[in-house]
C-alpha positions, 0 to 999 in steps of 0.5 A: 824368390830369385831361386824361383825367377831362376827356375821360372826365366826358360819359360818366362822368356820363350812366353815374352817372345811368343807375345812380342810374335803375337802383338808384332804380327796383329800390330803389322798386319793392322797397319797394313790393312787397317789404313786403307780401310780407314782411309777408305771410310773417310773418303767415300763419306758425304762431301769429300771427294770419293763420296760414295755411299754404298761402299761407304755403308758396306765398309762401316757395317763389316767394321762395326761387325767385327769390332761388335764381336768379344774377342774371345768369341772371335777366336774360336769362330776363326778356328776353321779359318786358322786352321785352313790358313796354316794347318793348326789352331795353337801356338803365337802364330796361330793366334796372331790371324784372330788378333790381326782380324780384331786389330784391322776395324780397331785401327781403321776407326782410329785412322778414320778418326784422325782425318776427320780431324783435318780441315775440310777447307784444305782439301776443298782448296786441292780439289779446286786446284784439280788434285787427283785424289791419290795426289790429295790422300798422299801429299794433304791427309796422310802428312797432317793425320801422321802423328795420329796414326802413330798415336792409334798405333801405340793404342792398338798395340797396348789392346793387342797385348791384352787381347794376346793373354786372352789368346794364350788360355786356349793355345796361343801361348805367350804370357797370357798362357804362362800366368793360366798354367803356373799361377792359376792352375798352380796357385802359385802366385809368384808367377802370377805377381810376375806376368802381371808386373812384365805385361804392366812393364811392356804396356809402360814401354810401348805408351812411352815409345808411342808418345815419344815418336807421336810428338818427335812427328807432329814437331818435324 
């Protein structure tokens, strides 16, 4: 057994650092992007200050269309797009574009989520008080929806890792990849029983580390 760990560490290290790239990028890029989308559905719904119910409604359905789509399906139809964007359809980078587009509405929807959460009688006592909506977003939503961003970061880098060995079968690389061409294609279980028990670690570690800061920011 350890003569087969020996033997399988190159690959099995470049594949973890190939799925950190992966999940590391799709986990920024959904941050980024993910909480302005999120925060915009939340604003612009009825009642709040930004209403608006044609941005709200247009913003929903782009939602709801990409988080509709198996992310294997995704994948390949955003092939041509990964392709234009950096010249080629493998490797971690490559994989990280489709993990990104499936991440950004799957992160929204859990920030929007977590300010509906908040008391609308803290943000109906700002307006009154003549609050601009940035001063509102900045200094009342974003200080009581923290702990729950971080909360729904944790979540989305664990589906992101999922999503990543799916992304490793067709080029991607990364863990998902090293399991399909030694354990499956070879039948060897060992690297099977391996990538299952490190992805199982990496889950373990990312959910402790989430928790962790979620309440070490919810207590300060």
């Amino acid at each position: 057994m350890i003569d087969q760990l020996i033997t399988l560490w190159p690959e099995l290290s470049k594949s973890f650092i190939d799925t950190l790239i992966m999940v590391g990028i799709g986990l920024v890029v959904s941050f980024v992007v993910g909480l302005p989308l999120g925060l915009l559905l939340f604003v612009t719904d009825r009642d709040l200050f930004l209403e608006n119910k044609w941005v709200k409604s247009i913003t929903g359905v782009i939602v709801n269309l990409v988080r509709s789509v198996p992310f294997i399906i995704l994948l390949v139809f955003l092939f041509p797009f990964t392709d234009l964007l950096l010249g080629t359809t493998t490797g971690p980078v490559a994989a990280s574009v489709s993990l990104s587009v499936a991440a950004i509405p799957f992160y929204a929807r859990i920030v929007e989520s977590s300010a509906r959460d908040i008391d609308r009688g803290v943000i109906e006592a700002a307006i009154s008080c003549g609050a601009s909506p940035w001063l509102i977003i900045k200094d009342i939503i974003f200080p009581e929806i923290k702990s729950g961003l971080i909360s729904g970061l944790t979540i989305t880098a664990i589906s992101l890792v999922g999503y990543s060995a799916m992304a490793g079968t067709i080029g991607g690389g990364g863990i998902g990849d090293l399991a399909i061409r030694y354990g499956y294609y070879r039948y060897d279980n060992f690297v099977m029983f391996t990538t299952v028990i490190l992805l199982i670690v990496m889950v373990q570690v990312i959910q402790y580390v989430g928790d962790f800061t979620a309440k070490s920011v919810k207590k300060s």
